[in-house]
PQR file with spaces between the fields and no chain letter, atoms N, CA, C, O and H, PARSE charges and radii, in Angstrom:
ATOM       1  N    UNK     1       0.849   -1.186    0.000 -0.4000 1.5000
ATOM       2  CA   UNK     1       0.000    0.000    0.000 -0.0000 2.0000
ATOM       3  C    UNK     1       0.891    1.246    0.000  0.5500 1.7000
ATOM       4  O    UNK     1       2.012    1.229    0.510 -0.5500 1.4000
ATOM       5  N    UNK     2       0.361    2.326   -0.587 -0.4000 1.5000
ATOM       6  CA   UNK     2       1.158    3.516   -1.067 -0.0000 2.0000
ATOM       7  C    UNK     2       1.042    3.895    0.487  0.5500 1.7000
ATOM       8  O    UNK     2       0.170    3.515    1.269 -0.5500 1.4000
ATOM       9  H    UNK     2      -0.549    2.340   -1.001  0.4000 1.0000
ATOM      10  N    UNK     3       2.280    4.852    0.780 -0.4000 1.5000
ATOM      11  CA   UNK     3       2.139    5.611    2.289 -0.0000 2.0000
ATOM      12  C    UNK     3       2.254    7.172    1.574  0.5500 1.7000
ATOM      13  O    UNK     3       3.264    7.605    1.019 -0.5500 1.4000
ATOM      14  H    UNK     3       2.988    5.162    0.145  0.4000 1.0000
ATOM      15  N    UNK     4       0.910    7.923    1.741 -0.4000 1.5000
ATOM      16  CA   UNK     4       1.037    8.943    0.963 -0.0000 2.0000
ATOM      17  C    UNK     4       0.608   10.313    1.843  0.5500 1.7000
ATOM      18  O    UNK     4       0.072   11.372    1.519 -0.5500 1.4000
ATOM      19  H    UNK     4       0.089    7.572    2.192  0.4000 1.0000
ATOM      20  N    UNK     5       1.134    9.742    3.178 -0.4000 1.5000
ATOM      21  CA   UNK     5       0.873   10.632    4.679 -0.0000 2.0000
ATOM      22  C    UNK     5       1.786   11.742    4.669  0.5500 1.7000
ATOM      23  O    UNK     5       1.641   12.718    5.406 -0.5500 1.4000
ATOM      24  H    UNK     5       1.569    8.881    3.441  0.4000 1.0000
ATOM      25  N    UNK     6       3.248   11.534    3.385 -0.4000 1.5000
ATOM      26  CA   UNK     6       3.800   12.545    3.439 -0.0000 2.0000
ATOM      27  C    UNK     6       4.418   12.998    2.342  0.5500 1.7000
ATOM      28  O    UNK     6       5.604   13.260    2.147 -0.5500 1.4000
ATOM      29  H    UNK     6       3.366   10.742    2.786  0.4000 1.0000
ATOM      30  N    UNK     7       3.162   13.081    1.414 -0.4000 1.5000
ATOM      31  CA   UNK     7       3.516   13.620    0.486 -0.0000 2.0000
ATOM      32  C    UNK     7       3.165   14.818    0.399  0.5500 1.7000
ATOM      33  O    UNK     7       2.327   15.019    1.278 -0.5500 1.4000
ATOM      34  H    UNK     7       2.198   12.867    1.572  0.4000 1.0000
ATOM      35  N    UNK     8       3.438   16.120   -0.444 -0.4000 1.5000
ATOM      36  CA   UNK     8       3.388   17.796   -0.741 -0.0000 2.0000
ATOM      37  C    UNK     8       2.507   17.368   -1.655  0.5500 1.7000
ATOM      38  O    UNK     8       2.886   16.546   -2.489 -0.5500 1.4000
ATOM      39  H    UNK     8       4.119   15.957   -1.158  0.4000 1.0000
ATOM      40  N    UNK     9       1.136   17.860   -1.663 -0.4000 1.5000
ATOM      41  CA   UNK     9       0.512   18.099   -2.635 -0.0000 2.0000
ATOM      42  C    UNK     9       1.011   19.001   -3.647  0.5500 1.7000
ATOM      43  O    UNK     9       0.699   18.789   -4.819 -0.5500 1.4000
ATOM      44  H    UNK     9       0.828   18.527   -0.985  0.4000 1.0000
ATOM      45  N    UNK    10       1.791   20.037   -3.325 -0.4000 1.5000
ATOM      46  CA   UNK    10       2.241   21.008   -4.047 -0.0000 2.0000
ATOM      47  C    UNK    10       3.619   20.449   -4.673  0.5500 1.7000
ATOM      48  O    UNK    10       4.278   21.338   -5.213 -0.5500 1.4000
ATOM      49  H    UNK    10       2.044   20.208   -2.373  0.4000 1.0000
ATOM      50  N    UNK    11       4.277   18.960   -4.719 -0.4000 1.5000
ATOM      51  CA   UNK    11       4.882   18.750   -5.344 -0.0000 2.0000
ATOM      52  C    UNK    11       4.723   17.908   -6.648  0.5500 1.7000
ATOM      53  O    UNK    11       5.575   17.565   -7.468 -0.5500 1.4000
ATOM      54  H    UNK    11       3.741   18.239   -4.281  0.4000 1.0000
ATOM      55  N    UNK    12       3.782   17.746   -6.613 -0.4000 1.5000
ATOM      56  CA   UNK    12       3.116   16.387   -7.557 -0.0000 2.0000
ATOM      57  C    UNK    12       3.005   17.177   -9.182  0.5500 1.7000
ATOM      58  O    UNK    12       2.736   18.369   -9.329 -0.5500 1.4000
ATOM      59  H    UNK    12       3.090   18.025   -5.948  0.4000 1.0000
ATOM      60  N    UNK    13       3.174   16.576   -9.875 -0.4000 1.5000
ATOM      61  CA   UNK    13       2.800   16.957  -11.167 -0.0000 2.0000
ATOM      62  C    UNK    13       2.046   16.969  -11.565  0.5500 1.7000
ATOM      63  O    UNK    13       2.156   17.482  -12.678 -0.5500 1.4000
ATOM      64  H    UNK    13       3.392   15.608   -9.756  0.4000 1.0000
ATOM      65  N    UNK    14       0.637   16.517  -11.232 -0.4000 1.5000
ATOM      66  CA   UNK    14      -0.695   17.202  -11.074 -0.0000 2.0000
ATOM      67  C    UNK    14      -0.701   18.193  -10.938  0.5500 1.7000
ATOM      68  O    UNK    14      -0.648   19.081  -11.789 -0.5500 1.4000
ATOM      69  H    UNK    14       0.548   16.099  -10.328  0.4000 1.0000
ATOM      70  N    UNK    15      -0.792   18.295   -9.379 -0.4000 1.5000
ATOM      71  CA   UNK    15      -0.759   19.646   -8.583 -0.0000 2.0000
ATOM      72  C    UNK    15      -0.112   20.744   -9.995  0.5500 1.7000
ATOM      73  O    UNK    15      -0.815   21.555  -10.597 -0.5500 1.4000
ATOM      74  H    UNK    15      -0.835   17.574   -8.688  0.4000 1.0000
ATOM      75  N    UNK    16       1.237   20.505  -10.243 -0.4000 1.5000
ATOM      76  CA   UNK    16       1.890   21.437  -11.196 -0.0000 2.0000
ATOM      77  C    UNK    16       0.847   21.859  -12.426  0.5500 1.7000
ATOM      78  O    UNK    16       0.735   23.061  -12.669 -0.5500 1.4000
ATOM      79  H    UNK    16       1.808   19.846   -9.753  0.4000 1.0000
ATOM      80  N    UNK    17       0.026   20.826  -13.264 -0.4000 1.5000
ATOM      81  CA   UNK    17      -0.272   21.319  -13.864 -0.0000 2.0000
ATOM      82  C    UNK    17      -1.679   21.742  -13.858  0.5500 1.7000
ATOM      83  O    UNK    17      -1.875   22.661  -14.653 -0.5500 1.4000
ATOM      84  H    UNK    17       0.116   19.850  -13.066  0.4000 1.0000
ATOM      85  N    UNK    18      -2.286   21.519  -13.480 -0.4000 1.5000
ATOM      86  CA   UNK    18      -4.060   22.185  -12.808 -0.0000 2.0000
ATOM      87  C    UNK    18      -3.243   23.852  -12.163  0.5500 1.7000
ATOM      88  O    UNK    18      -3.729   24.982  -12.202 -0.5500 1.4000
ATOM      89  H    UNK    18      -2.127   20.772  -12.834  0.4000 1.0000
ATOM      90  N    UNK    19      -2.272   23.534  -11.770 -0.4000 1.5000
ATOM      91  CA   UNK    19      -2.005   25.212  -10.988 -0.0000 2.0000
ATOM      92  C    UNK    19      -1.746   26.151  -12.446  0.5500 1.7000
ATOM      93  O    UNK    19      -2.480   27.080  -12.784 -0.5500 1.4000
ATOM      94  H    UNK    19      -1.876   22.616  -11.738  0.4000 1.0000
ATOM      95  N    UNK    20      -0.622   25.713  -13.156 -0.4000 1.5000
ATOM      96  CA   UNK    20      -0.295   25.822  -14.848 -0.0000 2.0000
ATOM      97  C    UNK    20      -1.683   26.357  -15.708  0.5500 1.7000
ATOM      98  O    UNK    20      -1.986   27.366  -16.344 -0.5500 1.4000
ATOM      99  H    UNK    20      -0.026   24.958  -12.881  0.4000 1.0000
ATOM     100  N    UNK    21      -2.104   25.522  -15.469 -0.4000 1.5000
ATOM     101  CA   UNK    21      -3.487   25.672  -16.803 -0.0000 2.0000
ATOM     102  C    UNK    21      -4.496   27.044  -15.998  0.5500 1.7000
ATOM     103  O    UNK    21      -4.897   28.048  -16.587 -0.5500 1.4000
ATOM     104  H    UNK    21      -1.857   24.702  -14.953  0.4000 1.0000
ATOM     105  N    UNK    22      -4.723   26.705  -14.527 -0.4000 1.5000
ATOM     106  CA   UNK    22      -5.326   27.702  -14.300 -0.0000 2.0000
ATOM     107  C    UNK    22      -4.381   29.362  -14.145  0.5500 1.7000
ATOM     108  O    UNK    22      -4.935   30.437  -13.913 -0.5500 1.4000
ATOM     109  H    UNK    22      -4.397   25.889  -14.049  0.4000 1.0000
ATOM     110  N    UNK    23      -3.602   29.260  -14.250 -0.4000 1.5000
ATOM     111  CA   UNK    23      -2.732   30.918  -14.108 -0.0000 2.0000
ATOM     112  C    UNK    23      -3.323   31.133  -15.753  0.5500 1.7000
ATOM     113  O    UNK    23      -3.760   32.237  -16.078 -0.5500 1.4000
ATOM     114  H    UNK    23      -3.153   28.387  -14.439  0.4000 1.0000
ATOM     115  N    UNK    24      -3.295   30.122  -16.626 -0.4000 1.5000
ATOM     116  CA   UNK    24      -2.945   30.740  -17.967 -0.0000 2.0000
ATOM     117  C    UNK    24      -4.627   31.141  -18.237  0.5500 1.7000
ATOM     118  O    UNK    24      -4.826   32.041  -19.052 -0.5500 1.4000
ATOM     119  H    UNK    24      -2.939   29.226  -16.363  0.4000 1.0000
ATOM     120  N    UNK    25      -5.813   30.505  -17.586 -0.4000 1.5000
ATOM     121  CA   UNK    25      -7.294   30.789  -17.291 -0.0000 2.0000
ATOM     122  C    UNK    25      -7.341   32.165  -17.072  0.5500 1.7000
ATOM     123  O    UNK    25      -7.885   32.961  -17.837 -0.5500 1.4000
ATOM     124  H    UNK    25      -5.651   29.774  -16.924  0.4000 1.0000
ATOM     125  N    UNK    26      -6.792   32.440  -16.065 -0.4000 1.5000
ATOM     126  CA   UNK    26      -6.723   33.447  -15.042 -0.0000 2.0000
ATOM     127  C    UNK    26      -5.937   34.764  -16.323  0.5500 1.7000
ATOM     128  O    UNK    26      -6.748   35.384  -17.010 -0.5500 1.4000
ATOM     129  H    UNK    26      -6.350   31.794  -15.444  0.4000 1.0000
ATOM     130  N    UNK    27      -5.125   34.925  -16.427 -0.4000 1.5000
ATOM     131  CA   UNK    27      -4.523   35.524  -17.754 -0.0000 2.0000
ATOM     132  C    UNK    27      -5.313   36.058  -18.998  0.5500 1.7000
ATOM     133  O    UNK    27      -5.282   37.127  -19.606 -0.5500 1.4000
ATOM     134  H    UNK    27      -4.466   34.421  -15.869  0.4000 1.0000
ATOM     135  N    UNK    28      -5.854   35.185  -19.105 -0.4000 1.5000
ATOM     136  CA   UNK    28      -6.879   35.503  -20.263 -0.0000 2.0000
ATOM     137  C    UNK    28      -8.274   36.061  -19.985  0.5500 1.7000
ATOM     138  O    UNK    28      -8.898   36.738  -20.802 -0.5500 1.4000
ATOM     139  H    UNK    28      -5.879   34.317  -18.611  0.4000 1.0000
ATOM     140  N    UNK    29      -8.824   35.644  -18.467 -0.4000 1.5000
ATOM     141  CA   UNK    29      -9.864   36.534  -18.093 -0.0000 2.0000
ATOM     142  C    UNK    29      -9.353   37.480  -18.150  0.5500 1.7000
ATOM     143  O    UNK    29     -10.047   38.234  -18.831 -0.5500 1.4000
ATOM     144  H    UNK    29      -8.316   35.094  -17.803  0.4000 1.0000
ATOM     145  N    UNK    30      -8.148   38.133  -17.697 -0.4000 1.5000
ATOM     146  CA   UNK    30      -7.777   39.798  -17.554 -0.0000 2.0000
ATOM     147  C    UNK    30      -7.620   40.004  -18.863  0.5500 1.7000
ATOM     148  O    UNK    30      -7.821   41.058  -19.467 -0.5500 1.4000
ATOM     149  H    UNK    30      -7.584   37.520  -17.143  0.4000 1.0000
ATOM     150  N    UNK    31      -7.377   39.322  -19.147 -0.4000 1.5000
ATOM     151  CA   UNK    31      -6.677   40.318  -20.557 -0.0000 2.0000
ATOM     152  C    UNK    31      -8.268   40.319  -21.639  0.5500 1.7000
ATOM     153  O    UNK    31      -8.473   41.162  -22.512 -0.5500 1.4000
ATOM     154  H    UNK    31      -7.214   38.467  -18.656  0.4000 1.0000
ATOM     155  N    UNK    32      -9.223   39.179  -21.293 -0.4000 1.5000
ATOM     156  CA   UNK    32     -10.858   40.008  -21.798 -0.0000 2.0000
ATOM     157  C    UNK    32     -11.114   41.142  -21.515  0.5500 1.7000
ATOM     158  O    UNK    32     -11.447   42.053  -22.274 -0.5500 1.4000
ATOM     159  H    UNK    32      -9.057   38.494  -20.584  0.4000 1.0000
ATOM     160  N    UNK    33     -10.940   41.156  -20.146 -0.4000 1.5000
ATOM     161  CA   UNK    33     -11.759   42.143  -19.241 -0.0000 2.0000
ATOM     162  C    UNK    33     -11.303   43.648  -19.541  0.5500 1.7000
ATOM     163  O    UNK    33     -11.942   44.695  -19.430 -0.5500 1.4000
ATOM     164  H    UNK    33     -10.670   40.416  -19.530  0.4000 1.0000
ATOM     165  N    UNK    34     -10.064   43.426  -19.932 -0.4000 1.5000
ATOM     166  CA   UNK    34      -9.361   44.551  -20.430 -0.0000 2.0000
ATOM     167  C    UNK    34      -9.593   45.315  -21.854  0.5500 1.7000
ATOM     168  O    UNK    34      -9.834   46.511  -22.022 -0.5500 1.4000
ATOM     169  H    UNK    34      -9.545   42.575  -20.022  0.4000 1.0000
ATOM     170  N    UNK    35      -9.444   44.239  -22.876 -0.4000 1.5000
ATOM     171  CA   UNK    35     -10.268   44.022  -24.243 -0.0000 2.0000
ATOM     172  C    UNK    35     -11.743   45.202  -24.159  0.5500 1.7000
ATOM     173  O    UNK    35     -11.798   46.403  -24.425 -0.5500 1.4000
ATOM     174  H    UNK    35      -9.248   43.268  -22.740  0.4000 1.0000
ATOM     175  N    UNK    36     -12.664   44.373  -23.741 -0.4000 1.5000
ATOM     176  CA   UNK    36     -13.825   44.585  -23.103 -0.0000 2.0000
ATOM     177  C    UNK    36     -13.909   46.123  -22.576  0.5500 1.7000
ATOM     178  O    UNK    36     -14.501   46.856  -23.369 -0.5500 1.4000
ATOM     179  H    UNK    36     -12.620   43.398  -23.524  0.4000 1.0000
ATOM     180  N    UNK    37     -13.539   46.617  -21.656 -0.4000 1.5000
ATOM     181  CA   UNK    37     -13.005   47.847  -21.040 -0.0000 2.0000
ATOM     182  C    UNK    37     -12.870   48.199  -21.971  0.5500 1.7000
ATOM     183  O    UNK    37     -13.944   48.450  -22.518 -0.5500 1.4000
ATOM     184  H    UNK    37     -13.058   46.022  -21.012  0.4000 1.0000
ATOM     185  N    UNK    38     -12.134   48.365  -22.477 -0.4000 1.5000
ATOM     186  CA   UNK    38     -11.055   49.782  -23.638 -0.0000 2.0000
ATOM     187  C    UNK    38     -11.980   49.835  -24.337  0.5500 1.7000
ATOM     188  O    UNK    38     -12.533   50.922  -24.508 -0.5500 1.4000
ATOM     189  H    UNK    38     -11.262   48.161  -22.032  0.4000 1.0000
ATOM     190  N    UNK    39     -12.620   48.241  -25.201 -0.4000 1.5000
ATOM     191  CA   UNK    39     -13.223   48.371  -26.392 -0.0000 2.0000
ATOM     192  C    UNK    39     -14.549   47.816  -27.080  0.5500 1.7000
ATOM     193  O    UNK    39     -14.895   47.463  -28.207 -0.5500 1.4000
ATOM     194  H    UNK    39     -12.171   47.359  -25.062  0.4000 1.0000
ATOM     195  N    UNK    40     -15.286   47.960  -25.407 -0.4000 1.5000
ATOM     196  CA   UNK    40     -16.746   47.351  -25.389 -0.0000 2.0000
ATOM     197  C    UNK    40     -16.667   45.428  -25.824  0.5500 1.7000
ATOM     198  O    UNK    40     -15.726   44.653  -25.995 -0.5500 1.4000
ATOM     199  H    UNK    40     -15.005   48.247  -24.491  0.4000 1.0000
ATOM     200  N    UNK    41     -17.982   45.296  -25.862 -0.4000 1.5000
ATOM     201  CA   UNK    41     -17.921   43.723  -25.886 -0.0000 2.0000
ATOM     202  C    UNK    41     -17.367   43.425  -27.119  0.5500 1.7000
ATOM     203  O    UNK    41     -17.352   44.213  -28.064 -0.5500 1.4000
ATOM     204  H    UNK    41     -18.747   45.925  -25.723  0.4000 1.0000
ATOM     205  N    UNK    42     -16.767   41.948  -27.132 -0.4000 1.5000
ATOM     206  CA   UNK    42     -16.225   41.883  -28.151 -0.0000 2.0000
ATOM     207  C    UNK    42     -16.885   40.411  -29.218  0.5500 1.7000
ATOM     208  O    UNK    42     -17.435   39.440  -28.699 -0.5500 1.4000
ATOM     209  H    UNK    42     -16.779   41.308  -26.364  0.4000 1.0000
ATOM     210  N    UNK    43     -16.743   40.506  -30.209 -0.4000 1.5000
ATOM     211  CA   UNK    43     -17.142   39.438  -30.974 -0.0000 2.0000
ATOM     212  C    UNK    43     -16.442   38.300  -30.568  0.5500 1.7000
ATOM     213  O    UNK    43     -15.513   38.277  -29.761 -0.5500 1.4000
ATOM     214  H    UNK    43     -16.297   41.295  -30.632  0.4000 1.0000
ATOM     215  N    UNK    44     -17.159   36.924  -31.443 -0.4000 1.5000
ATOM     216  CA   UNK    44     -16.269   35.671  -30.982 -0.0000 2.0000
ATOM     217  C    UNK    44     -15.006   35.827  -32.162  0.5500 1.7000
ATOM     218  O    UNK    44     -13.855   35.456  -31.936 -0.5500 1.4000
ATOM     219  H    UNK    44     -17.914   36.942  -32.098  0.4000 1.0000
ATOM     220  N    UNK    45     -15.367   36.326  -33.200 -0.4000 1.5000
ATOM     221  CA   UNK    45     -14.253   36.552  -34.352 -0.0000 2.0000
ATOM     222  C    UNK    45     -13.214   37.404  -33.477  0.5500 1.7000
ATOM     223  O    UNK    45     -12.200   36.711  -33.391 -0.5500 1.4000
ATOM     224  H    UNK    45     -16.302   36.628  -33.384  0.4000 1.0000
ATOM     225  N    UNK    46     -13.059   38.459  -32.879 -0.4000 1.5000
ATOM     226  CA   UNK    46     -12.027   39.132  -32.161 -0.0000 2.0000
ATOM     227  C    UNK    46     -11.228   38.061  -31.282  0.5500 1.7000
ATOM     228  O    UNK    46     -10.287   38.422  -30.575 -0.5500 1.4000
ATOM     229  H    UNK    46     -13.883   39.021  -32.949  0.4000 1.0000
């Protein structure tokens, strides 16, 4: 049986990439929101 009492969630390569994918989520909401701001709503073509 795995002993996984001491493992870092924050070391796992999971962990790495769910954290990864969501910064780059996170990134692109701002940079809509910003879009959006300056230059009203935007099409799906934009």
């Amino acid at each position: 049986m795995l002993d996984i009492t001491n493992v870092r969630l924050q070391d796992t390569q999971f962990y790495k990439d769910v954290f990864a994918e969501g910064c780059q989520e996170g990134e692109l909401e701002i940079l809509l929101r910003l879009l959006t701001h300056r230059w009203g709503e935007l099409s799906p073509q934009q």
